[in-house]
C-alpha positions in Angstrom: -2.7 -17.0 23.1 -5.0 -14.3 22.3 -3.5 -11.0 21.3 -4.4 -9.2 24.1 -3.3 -11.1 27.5 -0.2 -8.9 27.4 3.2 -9.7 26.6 5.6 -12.4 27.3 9.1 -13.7 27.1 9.5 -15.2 23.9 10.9 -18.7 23.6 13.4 -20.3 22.1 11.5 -21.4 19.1 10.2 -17.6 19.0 13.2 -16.3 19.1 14.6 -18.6 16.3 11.7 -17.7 14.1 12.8 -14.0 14.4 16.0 -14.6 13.4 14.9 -16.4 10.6 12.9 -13.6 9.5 15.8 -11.3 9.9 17.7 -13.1 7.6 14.7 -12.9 5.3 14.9 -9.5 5.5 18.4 -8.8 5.0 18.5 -10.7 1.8 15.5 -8.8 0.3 17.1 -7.1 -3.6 15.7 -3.5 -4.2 12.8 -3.8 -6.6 13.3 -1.6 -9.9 13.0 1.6 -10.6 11.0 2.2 -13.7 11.5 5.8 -16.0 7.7 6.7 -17.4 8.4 8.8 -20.8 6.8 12.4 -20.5 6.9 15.0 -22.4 7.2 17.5 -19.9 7.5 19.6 -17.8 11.2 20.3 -18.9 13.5 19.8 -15.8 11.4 17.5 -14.6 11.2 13.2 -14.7 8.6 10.9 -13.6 9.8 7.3 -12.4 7.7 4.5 -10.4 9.0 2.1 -7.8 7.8 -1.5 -8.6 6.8 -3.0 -5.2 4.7 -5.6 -6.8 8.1 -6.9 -7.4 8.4 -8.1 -3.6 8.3 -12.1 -3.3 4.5 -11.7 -2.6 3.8 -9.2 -5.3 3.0 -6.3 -3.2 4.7 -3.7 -1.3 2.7 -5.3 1.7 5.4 -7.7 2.0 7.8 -5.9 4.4 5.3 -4.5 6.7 3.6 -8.0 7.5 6.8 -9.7 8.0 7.5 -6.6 10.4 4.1 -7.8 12.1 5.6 -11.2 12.8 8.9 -10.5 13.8 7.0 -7.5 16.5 4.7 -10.5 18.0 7.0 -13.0 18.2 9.8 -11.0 20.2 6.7 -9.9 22.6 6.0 -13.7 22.9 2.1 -13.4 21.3 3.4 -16.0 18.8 4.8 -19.4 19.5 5.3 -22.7 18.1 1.8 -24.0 17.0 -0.3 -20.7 17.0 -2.9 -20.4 14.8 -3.1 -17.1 13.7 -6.0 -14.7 12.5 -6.2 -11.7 10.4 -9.5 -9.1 9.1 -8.7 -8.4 5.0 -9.1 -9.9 2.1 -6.6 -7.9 0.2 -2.3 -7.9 -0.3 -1.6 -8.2 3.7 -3.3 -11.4 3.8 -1.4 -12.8 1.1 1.8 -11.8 2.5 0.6 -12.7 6.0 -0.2 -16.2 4.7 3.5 -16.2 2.8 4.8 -15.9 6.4 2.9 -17.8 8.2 3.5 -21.2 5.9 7.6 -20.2 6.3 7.1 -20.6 10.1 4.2 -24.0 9.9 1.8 -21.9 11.1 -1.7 -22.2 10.2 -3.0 -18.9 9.1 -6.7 -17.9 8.8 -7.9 -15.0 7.0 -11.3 -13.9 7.9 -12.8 -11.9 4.5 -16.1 -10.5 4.0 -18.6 -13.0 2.2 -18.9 -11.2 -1.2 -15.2 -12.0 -1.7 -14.7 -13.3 -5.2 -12.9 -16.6 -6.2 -9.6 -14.9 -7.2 -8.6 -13.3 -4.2 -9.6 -16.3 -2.2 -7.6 -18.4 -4.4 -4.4 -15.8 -3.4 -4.6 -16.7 -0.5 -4.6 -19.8 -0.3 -1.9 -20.4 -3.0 0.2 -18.9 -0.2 -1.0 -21.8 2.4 -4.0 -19.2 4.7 -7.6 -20.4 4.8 -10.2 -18.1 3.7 -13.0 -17.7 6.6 -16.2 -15.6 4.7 -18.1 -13.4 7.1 -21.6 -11.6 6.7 -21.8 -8.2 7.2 -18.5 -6.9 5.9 -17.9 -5.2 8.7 -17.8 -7.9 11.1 -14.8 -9.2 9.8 -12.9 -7.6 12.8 -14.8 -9.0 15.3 -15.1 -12.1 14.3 -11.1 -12.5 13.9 -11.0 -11.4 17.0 -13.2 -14.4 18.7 -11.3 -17.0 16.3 -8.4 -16.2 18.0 -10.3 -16.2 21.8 -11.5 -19.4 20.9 -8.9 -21.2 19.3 -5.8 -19.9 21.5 -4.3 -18.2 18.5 -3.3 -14.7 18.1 -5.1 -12.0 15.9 -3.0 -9.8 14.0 -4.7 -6.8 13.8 -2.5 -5.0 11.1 -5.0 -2.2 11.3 -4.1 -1.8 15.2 0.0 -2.7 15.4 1.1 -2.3 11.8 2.5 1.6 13.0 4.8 0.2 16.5 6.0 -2.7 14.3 7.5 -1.3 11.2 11.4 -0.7 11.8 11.4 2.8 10.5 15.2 3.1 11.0 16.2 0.9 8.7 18.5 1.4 6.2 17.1 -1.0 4.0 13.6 0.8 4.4 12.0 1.9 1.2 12.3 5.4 1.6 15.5 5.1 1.7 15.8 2.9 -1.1 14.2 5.0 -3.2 16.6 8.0 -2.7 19.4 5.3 -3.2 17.3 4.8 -6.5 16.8 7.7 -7.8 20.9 8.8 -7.3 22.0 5.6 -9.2 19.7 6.9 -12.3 21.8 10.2 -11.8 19.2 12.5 -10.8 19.1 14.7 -7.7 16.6 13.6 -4.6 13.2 13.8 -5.7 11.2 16.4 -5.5 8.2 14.4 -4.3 7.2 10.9 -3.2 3.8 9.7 -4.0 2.0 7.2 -2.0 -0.9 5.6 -1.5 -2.5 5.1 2.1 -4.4 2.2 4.1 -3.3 1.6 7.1 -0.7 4.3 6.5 2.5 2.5 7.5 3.6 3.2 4.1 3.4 7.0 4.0 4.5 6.7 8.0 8.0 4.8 7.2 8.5 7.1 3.7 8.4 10.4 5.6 10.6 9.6 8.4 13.1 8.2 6.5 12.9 11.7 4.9 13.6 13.9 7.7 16.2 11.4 9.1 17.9 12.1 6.0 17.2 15.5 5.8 16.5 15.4 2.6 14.6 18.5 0.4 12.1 15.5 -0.7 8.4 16.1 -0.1 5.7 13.4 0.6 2.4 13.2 -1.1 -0.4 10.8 -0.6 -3.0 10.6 -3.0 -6.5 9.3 -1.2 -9.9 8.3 -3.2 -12.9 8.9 -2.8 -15.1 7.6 0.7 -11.6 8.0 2.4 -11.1 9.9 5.9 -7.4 10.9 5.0 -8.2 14.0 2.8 -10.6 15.5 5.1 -9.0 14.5 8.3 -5.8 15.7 7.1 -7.1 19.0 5.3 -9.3 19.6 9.1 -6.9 18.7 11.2 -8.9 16.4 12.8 -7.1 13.0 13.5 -9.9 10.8 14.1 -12.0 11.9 11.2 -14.2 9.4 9.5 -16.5 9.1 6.8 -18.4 5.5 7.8 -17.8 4.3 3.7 -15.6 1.9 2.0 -13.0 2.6 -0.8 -13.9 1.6 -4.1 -9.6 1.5 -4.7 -8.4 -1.8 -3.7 -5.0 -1.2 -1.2 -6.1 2.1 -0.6 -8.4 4.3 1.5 -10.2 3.8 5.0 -13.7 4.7 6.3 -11.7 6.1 9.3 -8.1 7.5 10.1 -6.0 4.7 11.0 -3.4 4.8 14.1 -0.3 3.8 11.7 -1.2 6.9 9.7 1.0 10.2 10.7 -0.6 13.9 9.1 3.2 15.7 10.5 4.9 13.3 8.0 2.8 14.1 5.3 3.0 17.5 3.0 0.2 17.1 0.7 -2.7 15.1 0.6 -4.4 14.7 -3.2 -7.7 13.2 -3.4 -8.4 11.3 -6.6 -11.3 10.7 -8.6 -11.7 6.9 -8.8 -12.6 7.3 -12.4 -9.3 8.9 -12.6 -7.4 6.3 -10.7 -8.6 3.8 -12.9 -8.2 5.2 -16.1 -4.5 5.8 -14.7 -3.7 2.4 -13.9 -4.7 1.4 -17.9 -2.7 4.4 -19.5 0.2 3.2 -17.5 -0.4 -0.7 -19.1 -1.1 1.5 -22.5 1.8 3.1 -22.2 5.0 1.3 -20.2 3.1 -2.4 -20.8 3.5 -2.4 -16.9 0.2 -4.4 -15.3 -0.5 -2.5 -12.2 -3.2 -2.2 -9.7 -5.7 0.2 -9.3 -3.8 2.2 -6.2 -1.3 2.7 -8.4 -3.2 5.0 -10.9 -4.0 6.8 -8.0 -0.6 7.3 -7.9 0.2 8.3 -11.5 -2.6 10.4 -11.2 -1.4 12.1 -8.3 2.1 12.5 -10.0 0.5 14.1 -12.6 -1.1 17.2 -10.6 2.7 17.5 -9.1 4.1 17.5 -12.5 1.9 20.1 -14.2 2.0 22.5 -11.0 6.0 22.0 -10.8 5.8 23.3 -14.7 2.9 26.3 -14.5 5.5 27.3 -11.1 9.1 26.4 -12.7 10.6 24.0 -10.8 11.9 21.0 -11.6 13.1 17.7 -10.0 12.0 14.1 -10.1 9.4 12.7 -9.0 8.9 8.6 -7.8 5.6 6.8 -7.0 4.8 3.4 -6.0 3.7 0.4 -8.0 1.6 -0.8 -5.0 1.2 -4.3 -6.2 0.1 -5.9 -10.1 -2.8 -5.9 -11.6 -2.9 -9.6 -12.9 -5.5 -9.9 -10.2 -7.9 -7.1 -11.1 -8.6 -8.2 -14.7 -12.3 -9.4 -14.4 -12.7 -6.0 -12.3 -10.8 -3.0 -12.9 -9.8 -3.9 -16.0 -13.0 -4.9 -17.3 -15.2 -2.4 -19.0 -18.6 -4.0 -18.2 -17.3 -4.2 -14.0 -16.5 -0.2 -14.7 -19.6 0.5 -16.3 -22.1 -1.3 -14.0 -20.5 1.2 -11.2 -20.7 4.3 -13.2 -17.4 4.7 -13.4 -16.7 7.5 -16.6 -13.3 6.9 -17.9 -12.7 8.5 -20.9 -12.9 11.9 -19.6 -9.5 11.2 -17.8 -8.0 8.7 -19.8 -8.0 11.9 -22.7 -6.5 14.2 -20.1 -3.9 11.4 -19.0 -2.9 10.7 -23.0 -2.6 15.1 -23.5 -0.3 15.5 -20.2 1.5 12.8 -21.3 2.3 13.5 -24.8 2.5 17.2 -24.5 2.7 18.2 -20.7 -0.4 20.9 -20.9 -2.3 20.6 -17.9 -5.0 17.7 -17.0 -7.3 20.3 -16.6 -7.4 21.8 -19.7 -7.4 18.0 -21.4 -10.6 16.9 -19.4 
């Protein structure tokens, strides 16, 4: 049944799905909680939560089995839908993950330059890989799959933000204040997240101010992104028409999951910088990590050196957004970098200066 005929009762075999997902859910073990050695600011600790630790290696894992479990209870999914989804990236893994636990056949629909690796992702997880030419008619053409095959497209973009459970307790933000007091600190001073379809950031911050904790949210954005500006202008539907060169992160446009009142800072980052980030964090915890995640460190960085040039103190926890065994013929590779003009050793100084003597990346560029 196409997505958009409205909703229906589910059915029994629907509603057995769910609970099987529930159950899924409820036996999902925190992911760890990883110290990153600094030398300063005094007061002041930085740690990173390892979502790439989630059965499908990304922290996408939670919000696409949210997606399932939301379409099944309004009866868009049933016993022997084929379903459909636009991206080529960590959703679709984890979207085919749950699709093959329910025998559903699972198509994702990429763009045509998508290399052999991240095809082969997906399909180690059970989806089909359906190329498309132009990139961007990826969306449509899910859409008229699903038309045409009486299956139901996904749309993470669209229904990501209604389906995440926000209230639960098992919710990473809450988690990661759980975390964080086991390692006997006090709440963080600051979150750091990265932001696609901005479910992420969205569940983090309210599980913030349901807690009421002192915690602030960050989201570090690259470069082409809408969130900077749109959030810096105020305007919600901002958009900038170009892709992001930082796989997991980043939108041409402002997406609907993505909530500006939940976030307090917005820190846009080089990509130079986020990839030179993602290798000093390899360099220096031998953690393999993706390139949204040197956004992330990056990001932490500006926190930590303005918490020291202002004296405060606190922790601070960003995300390990997935691993980065799949980015070694890209991100990893000096000859990808340098065919895109990427300069790296600029920041990759700064990076090595903070973290061995906490002056500030500015003055180590």
């Amino acid at each position: 049944m196409p997505h958009d005929n409205g909703d229906k009762r589910p059915s029994a075999w629907a509603r057995r799905a769910v609970d099987r997902l529930l159950a899924d859910r409820a036996a999902d073990r925190p992911t760890p909680l990883h110290p990153f050695p600094l030398a300063g600011p005094p007061g002041a600790a930085l740690y990173f939560k390892d979502e790439s630790r989630r059965p499908t290696g990304s922290l996408k894992h939670g919000p696409a089995r949210d997606l399932f479990i939301d379409a099944l209870r309004r009866g868009r999914i049933d016993e022997g839908t084929p379903l459909y989804e636009a991206t080529s990236g960590n959703m679709a893994v984890s979207q085919a993950h749950f699709a093959r636990l329910l025998g559903l056949e699972y198509t994702a629909v990429v763009p045509g330059r998508t290399g052999p690796a991240k095809r082969r992702r997906i399909e180690s997880r059970g989806g089909r890989v359906h190329p498309v030419d132009p990139p961007l008619a990826v969306y449509e053409r899910a859409a008229e799959l699903a038309r045409a095959h009486g299956g139901h497209y996904l749309d993470h973009l669209r229904h990501v933000g209604g389906a995440v459970d926000f209230t639960s307790p098992n919710g990473l933000g809450e988690e990661i204040l759980r975390d964080v007091e086991r390692a006997g600190e006090p709440d963080p001073a600051w979150i750091v997240v990265g932001v696609g379809s901005g479910a992420t950031s969205a569940a983090v911050g309210r599980a913030l101010r349901r807690r009421g904790a002192d915690t602030r949210l960050a989201v570090v954005d690259p470069e082409n992104s809408a969130y900077f500006p749109g959030w810096a202008s105020g305007c919600r539907d901002y958009g900038t028409g170009m892709p992001s060169r930082i796989e997991g992160i980043g939108r041409p446009r402002m997406e609907p999951a993505f909530d500006p009142d939940l976030v307090d800072l917005v820190i846009p980052v080089p990509d130079a910088a986020s990839i030179a980030a993602m290798r000093h964090l390899h360099a220096v915890t031998g953690v393999l990590a993706g390139p949204s995640t040197g956004s992330c460190l990056w990001g932490a960085c500006q926190l930590l050196d303005r918490m020291r040039r202002y004296g405060t103190g606190g922790p601070v926890v960003a995300l390990i957004g997935d691993g980065g065994e799949a980015y070694h013929d890209t991100y990893y590779a000096d000859a990808w970098t340098a065919d895109r003009g990427l300069d790296l050793p600029g920041p990759s100084r700064a990076l090595r200066r903070f973290t061995e003597t906490g002056v500030r990346l500015t003055d180590a560029t």
